[in-house]
C-alpha positions in Angstrom: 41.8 -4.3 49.1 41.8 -5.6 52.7 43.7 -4.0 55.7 44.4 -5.8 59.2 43.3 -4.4 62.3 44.4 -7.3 64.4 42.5 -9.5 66.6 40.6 -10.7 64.1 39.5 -7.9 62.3 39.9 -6.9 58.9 38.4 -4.2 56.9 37.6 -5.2 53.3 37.1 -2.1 51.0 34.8 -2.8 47.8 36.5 -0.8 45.0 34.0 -0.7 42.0 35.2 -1.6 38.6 34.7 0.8 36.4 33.7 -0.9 32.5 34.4 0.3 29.1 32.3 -0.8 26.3 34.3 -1.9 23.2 33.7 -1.1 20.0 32.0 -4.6 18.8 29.8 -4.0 22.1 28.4 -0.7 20.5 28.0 -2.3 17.1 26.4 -5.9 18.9 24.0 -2.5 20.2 23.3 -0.9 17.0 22.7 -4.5 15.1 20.5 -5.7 17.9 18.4 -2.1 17.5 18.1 -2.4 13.9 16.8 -5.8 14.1 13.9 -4.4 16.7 13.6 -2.1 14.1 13.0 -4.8 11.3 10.9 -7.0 13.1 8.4 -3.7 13.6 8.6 -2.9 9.9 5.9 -4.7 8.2 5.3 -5.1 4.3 2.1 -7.3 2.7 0.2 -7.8 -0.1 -2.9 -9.9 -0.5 -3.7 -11.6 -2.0 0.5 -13.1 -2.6 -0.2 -14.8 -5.7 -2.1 -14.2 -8.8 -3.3 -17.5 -11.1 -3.0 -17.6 -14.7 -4.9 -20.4 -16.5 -1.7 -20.9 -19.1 1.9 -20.6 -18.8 2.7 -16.5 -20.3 -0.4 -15.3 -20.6 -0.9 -12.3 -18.4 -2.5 -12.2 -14.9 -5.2 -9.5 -13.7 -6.1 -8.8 -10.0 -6.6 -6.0 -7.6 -4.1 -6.5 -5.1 -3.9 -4.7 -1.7 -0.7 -3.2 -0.2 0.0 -2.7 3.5 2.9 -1.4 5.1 4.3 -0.3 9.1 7.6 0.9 9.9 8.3 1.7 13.5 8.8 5.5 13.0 6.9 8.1 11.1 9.0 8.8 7.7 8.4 10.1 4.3 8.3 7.0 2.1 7.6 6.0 -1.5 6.4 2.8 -3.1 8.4 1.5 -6.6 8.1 -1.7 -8.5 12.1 -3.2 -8.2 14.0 -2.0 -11.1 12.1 1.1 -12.0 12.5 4.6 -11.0 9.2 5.6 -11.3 7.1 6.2 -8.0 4.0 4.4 -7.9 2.2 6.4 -4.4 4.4 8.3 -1.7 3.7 9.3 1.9 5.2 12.2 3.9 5.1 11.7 7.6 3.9 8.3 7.7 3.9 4.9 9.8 2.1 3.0 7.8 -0.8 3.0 4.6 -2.7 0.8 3.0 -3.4 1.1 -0.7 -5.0 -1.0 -4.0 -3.2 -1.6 -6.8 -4.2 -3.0 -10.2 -1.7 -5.8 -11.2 -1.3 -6.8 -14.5 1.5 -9.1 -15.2 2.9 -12.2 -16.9 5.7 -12.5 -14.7 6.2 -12.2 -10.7 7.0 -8.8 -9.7 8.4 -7.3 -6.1 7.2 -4.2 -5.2 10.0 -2.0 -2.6 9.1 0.4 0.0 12.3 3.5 0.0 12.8 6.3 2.3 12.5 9.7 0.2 15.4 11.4 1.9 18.2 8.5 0.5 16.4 6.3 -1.7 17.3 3.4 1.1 15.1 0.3 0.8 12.9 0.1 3.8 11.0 -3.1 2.8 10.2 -5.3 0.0 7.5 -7.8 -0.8 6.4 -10.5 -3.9 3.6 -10.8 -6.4 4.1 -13.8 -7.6 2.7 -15.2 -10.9 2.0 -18.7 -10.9 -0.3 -20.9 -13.7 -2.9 -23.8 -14.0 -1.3 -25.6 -17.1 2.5 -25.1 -18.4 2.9 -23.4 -21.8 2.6 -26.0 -24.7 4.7 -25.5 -27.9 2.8 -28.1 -30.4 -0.4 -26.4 -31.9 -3.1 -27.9 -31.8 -5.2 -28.8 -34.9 -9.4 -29.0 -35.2 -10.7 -31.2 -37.7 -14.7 -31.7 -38.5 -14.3 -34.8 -40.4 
């Protein structure tokens, strides 16, 4: 807005814009804070992979779990598909643990939030083998 004072003078009055966020703003907001939140939270085992020497026999190793979520919650570690709890935490950023793994078959281990079961994080065991599983049998002969 602008108003004339002749002679060459003119007053120009700044009026400030006023902005409203929209809706997809706020969510863009929310989605951007979750994915701070992700990259924070943190979910390892080592070693990855455990070695077989044939194709369906099971795998043994001692396998170490490490986990950091960005706030302190009470959290509970499950195998996927199982309701059992294998170790929970209350009031917790992060823990480190040994497990004993004994498996013929890759398994992923979750990381859940007590209060609504929600899936916090997730990692892999995976089972891998030296030589694939052979269906012929094999036949010793002295002479």
């Amino acid at each position: 807005m602008s108003f004339n004072l002749g002679k060459g003078f003119t007053i120009l009055l700044l009026v400030p814009l006023c902005v409203f966020t929209s809706q997809p703003t706020i969510a863009k907001a929310v989605a951007h804070q979750k994915s701070i939140e992700a990259k924070s939270t943190s979910f390892t085992a080592q070693p990855e992979q455990c070695v077989t020497l044939r194709q369906g026999r099971k795998c043994f190793a001692s396998i170490q779990l490490q986990w950091k979520i960005p706030l302190k919650q009470n959290v509970c570690l499950f195998q996927e598909g199982q309701q059992k709890k294998i170790k929970c935490w209350k009031n917790h950023e992060h823990a480190n643990m040994v497990i004993e793994f004994e498996s013929n078959e890759s398994i992923n281990y979750e990381l859940r939030s007590l209060s609504d079961n929600k899936i916090i994080a997730q990692t892999q065991i995976k089972v891998s083998w030296v030589h694939k599983r052979t269906t012929r049998k094999r036949r010793w002969r002295l002479f």
